[in-house]
C-alpha positions as CSV (number, residue, x, y, z in Angstrom):
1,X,0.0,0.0,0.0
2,X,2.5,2.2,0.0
3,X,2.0,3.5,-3.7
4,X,-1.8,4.2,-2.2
5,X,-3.3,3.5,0.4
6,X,-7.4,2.6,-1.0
7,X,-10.2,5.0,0.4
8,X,-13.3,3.4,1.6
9,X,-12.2,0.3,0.3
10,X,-14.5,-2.0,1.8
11,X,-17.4,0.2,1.4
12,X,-16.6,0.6,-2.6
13,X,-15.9,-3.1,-3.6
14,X,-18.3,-4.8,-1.2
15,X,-21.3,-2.5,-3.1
16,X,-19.7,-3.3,-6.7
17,X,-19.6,-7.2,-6.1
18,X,-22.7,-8.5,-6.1
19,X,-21.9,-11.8,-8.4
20,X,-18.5,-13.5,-7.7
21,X,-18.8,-14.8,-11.5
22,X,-19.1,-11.7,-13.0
23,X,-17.4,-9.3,-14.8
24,X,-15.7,-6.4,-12.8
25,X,-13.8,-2.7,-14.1
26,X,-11.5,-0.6,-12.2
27,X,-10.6,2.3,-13.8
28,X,-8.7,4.1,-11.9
29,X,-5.9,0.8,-11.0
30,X,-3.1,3.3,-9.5
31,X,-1.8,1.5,-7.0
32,X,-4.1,-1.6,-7.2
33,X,-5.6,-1.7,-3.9
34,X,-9.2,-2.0,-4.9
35,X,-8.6,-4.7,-7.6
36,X,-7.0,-6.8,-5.1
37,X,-9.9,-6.7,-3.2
38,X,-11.7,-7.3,-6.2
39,X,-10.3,-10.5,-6.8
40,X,-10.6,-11.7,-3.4
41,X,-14.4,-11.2,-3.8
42,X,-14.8,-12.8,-7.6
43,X,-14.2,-16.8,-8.1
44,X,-14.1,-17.8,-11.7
45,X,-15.1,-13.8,-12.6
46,X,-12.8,-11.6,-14.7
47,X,-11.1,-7.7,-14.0
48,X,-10.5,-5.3,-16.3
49,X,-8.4,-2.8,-14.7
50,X,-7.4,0.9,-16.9
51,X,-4.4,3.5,-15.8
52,X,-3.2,5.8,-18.2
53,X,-0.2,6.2,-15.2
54,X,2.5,4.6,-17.0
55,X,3.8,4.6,-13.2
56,X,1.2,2.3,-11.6
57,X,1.8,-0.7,-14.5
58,X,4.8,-1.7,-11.5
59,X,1.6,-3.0,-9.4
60,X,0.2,-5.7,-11.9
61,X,-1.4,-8.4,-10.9
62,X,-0.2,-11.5,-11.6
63,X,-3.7,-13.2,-11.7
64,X,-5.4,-15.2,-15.3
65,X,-8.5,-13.3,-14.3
66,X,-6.9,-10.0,-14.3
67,X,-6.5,-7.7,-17.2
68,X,-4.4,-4.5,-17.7
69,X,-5.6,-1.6,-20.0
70,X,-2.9,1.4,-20.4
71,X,-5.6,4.0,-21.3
72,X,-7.3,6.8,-20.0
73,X,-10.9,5.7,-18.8
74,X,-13.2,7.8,-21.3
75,X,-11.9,4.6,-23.5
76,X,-13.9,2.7,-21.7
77,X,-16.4,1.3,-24.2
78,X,-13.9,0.8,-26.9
79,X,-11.5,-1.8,-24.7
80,X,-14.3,-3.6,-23.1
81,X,-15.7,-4.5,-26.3
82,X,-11.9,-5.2,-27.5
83,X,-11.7,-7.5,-24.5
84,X,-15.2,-8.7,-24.5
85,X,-16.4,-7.5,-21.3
86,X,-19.2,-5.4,-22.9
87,X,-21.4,-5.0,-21.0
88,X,-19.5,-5.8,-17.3
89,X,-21.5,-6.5,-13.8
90,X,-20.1,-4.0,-12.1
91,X,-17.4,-0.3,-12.6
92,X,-15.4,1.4,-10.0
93,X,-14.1,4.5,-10.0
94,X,-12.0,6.2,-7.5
95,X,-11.5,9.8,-9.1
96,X,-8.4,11.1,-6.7
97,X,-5.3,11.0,-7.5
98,X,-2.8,8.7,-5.9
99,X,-0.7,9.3,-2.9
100,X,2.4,8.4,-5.2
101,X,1.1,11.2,-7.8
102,X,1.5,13.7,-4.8
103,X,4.2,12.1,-3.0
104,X,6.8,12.0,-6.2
105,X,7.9,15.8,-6.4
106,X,8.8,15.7,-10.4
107,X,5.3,14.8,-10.9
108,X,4.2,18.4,-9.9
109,X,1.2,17.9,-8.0
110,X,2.0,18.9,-4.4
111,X,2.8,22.4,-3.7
112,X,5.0,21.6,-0.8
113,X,7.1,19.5,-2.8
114,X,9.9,21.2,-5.5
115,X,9.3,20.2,-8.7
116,X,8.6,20.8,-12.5
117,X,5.2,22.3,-12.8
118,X,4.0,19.6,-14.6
119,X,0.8,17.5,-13.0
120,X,0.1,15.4,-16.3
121,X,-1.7,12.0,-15.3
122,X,-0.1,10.4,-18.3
123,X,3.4,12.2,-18.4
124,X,3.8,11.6,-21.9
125,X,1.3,13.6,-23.7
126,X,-0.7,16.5,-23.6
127,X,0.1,20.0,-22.0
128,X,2.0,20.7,-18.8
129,X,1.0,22.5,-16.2
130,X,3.9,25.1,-16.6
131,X,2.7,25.6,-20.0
132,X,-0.8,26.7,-18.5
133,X,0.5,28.5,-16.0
134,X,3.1,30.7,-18.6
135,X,1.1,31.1,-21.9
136,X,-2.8,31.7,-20.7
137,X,-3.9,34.6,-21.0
138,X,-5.3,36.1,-17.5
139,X,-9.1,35.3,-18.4
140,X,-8.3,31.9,-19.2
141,X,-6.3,31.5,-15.9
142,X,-9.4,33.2,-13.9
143,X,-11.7,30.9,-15.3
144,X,-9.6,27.7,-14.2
145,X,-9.5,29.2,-10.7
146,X,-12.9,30.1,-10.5
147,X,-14.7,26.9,-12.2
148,X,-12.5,24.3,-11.0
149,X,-11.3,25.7,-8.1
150,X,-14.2,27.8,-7.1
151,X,-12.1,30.3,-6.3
152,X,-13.9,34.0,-6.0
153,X,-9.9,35.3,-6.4
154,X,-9.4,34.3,-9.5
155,X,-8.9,37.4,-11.2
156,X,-6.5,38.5,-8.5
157,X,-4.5,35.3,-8.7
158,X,-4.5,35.8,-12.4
159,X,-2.9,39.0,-12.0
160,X,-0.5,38.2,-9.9
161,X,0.8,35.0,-12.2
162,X,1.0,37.4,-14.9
163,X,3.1,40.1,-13.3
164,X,5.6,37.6,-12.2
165,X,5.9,35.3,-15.3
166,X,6.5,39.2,-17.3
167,X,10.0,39.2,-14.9
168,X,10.6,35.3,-15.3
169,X,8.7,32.1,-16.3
170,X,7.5,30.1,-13.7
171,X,8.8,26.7,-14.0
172,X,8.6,24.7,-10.5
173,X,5.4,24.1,-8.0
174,X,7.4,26.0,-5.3
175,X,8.1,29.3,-7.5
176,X,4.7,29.1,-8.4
177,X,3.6,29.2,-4.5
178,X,6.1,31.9,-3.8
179,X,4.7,33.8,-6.6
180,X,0.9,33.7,-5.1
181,X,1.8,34.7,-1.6
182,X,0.7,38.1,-2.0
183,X,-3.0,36.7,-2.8
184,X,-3.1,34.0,0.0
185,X,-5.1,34.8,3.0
186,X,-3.7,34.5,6.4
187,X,-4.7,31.1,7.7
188,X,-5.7,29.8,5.1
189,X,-2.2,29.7,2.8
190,X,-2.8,25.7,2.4
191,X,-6.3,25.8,1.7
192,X,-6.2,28.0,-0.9
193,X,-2.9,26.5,-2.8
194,X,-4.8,23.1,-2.4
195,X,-7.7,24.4,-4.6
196,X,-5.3,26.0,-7.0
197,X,-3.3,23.2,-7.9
198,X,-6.2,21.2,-7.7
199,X,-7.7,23.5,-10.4
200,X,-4.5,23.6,-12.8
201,X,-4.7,19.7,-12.3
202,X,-8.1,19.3,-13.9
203,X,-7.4,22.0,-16.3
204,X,-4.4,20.3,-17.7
205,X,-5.8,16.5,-17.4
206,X,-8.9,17.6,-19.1
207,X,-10.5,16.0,-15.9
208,X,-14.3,17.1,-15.9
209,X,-14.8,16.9,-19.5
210,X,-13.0,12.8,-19.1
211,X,-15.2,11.9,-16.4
212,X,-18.4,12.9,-18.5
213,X,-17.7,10.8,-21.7
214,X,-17.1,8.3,-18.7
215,X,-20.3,8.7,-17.2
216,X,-22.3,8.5,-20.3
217,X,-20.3,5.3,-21.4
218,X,-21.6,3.7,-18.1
219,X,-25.0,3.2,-19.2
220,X,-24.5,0.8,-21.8
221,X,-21.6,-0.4,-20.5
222,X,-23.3,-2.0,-17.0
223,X,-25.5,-5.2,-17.6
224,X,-29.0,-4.7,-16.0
225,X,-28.4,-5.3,-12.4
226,X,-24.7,-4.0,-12.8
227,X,-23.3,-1.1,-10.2
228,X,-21.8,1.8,-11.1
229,X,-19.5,2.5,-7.8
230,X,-17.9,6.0,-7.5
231,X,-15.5,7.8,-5.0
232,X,-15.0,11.4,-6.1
233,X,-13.4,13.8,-3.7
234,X,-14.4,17.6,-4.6
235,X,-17.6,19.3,-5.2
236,X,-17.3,19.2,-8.9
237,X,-17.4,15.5,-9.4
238,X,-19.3,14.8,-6.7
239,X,-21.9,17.0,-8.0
240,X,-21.6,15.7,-11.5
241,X,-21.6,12.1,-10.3
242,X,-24.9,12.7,-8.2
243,X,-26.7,14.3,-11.0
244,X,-26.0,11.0,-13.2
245,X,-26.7,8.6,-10.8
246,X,-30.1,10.6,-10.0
247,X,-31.0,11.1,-13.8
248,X,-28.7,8.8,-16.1
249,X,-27.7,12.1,-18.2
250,X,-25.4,15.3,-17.0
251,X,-28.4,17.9,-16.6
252,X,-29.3,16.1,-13.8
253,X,-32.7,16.0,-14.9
254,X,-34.9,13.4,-14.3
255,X,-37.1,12.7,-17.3
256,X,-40.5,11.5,-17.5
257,X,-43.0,9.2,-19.4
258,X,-46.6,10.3,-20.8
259,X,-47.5,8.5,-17.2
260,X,-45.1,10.7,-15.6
261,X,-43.0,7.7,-14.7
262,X,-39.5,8.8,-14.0
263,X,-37.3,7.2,-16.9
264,X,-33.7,6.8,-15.2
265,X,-31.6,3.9,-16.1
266,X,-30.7,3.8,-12.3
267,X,-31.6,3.2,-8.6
268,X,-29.8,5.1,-6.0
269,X,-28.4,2.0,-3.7
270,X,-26.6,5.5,-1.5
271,X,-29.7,7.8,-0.9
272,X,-26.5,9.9,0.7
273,X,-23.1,9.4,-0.1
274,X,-21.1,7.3,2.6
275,X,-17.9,9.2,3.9
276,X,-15.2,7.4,5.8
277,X,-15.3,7.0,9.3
278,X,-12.9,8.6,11.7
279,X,-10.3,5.5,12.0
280,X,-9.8,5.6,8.4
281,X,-9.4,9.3,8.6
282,X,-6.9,9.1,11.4
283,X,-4.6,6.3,9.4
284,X,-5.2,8.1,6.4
285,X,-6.2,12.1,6.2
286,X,-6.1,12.5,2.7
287,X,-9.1,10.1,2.5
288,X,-11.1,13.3,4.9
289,X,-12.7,14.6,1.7
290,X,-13.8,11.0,-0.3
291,X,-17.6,11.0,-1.1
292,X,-18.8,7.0,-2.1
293,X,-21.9,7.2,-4.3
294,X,-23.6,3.3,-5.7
295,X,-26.4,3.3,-8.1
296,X,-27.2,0.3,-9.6
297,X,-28.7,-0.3,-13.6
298,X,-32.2,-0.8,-13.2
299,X,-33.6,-4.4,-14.4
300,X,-36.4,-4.1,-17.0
301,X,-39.3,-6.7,-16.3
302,X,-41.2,-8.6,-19.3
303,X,-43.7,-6.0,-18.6
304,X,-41.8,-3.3,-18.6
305,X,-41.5,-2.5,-15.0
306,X,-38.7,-1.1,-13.7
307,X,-37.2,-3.1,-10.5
C-alpha cells in the first residue's frame, strides 16, 4: 500500500460485487488496492483494470482473471468490447489521484514539494502545467481558478501570475507558490494553494470533461443489475456524479414518461453518499474529503416495470 493506500475500500468493492462470477472494471488501477480486493471477492469472474499512469503498471497483478488496459478511462467502451467484457457486472471508480502522484515531487502535483510544474496523469502527452500557467492569458487563468477551483480570487490570482511570469517564467510548483503569496489569505495559505493546484490539475488533465464521456459510457456499458461505484473527492465531481446517478444524463434532470413515470436507467443503492469514518481518517487524512456514491442499472421486467 505504500504507492496508495485505498479509500473506503471495503465500502466501494463490497457495493460493486454482487456476483463472484461476474465481470468487474476498475478504472482508476493506481496503485491496485481496490482490484485486489476485487479479486478476493470474484471466483471464476474476470477484471478489467485501466491507468493511463504509466507509473502504476509496476503494481500488476499476476492473476489469469486480471486484465491491464494502459488507457485513460473515457476509452472505456472501446477496450471492453476489444476485450469482450461489454457490458461488465459491475465499474469502480476512485476519481483522486494517488498518494504516489503527490508524494513523487517531479510529478508536480504537491505544492510543498519542489518540482517541474508539470501535473500530467499520463506524463507523456498533452500540456504541462507550466505551459498553462506561462502562456494563458489572465481570463483563461481566472476561469480555471474560479470553475475548477471555485475560487472567488481568480482574477487576482490571475494578475499576480502574470506580473511575475513578465519578470521570469515560472517553471517549478514551489516558484509558483512563492509567486501567489501576495494573494493567499492568512490562515488559510494551504487551503487556498490546495484548490489552486487542484484546479490547474483538472485544467491540464482535461479531468471534468473525461469523467463525463465516462459517465455516459456507463449506461450501456453496466448489464442490468450492474453497479456503477464512484468515489469522487471535490464538489465538482461529486456534483456531476450525483446528477447522473439521479438522472442517467449530466443535466441532472430526471425525465419522465406520458405516465409521468421517471425514466432513469438507475436506482440510487446511497440515498447519501457514505464518507469514511474517523479511524480511516486518522490512518489516512487524505481520504477526509472522499464521497462514495452506488447506483445500480435498473432491471427491465417482461412487462416493462422497472425493478
Amino acid at each position: 500500500m505504500s504507492y496508495h493506500n485505498p479509500v473506503l475500500l471495503h465500502p466501494s468493492v463490497d457495493n460493486l460485487v454482487t456476483n463472484p462470477s461476474g465481470t468487474y472494471v476498475d478504472v482508476t488501477f493506481g496503485g491496485g488496492g481496490h482490484s485486489r480486493a476485487i479479486l478476493e471477492k470474484i471466483s471464476d469472474g474476470r477484471l478489467i483494470a485501466f491507468d493511463q499512469d504509466e507509473d502504476s503498471q509496476a503494481n500488476l497483478i499476476d492473476d489469469a482473471r486480471f486484465q491491464f488496459v494502459p488507457s485513460n478511462f473515457k476509452n472505456l467502451t472501446r477496450f471492453l468490447q476489444y476485450h469482450k467484457a461489454y457490458p461488465c457486472d459491475g465499474i469502480l471508480a476512485d476519481l483522486g489521484i494517488s498518494s504516489h502522484q503527490i508524494d513523487t515531487a517531479d510529478r508536480g502535483f504537491s505544492y510543498s514539494k519542489d518540482g517541474a510544474l508539470d501535473m500530467r496523469m499520463n506524463a507523456q502527452t498533452g500540456i504541462s502545467a507550466k505551459e498553462v500557467v506561462n502562456e494563458y492569458d489572465e481570463q483563461q487563468l481566472s476561469r480555471i481558478f474560479y470553475s475548477y477551483g471555485e475560487l472567488h480570487e481568480g482574477r487576482q490570482l490571475a494578475r499576480q501570475i502574470a506580473r511575475v511570469r513578465a519578470e521570469h517564467p515560472l517553471e517549478t510548483t514551489l516558484q509558483l507558490a512563492e509567486a501567489l503569496k501576495p494573494c493567499l489569505p492568512k490562515g488559510k495559505e494551504n487551503k487556498f494553494l490546495s484548490k489552486i493546484f487542484q484546479a490547474l490539475r483538472i485544467e491540464v488533465n482535461h479531468e471534468m470533461e473525461v469523467l463525463e464521456s465516462f459517465l455516459t459510457q456507463t449506461v450501456d456499458a453496466l448489464k442490468p443489475g450492474g453497479r456503477l461505484v464512484i468515489i469522487s473527492y471535490h464538489s465538482l465531481e461529486d456534483r456531476m456524479v450525483k446528477n447522473f446517478m439521479r438522472s442517467g444524463n449530466l443535466s441532472g434532470e430526471v425525465e419522465k414518461d406520458f405516465f409521468g413515470n421517471p425514466l432513469t436507467p438507475f436506482k440510487l443503492i446511497t440515498r447519501k453518499a457514505m464518507a469514511p469514518d474517523e479511524d480511516e481518517i486518522m490512518s489516512n487524512p487524505r481520504a477526509r474529503s472522499a464521497k462514495l456514491r452506488v447506483a445500480e442499472k435498473i432491471i427491465v421486467t417482461p412487462h416493462g416495470l422497472n425493478n
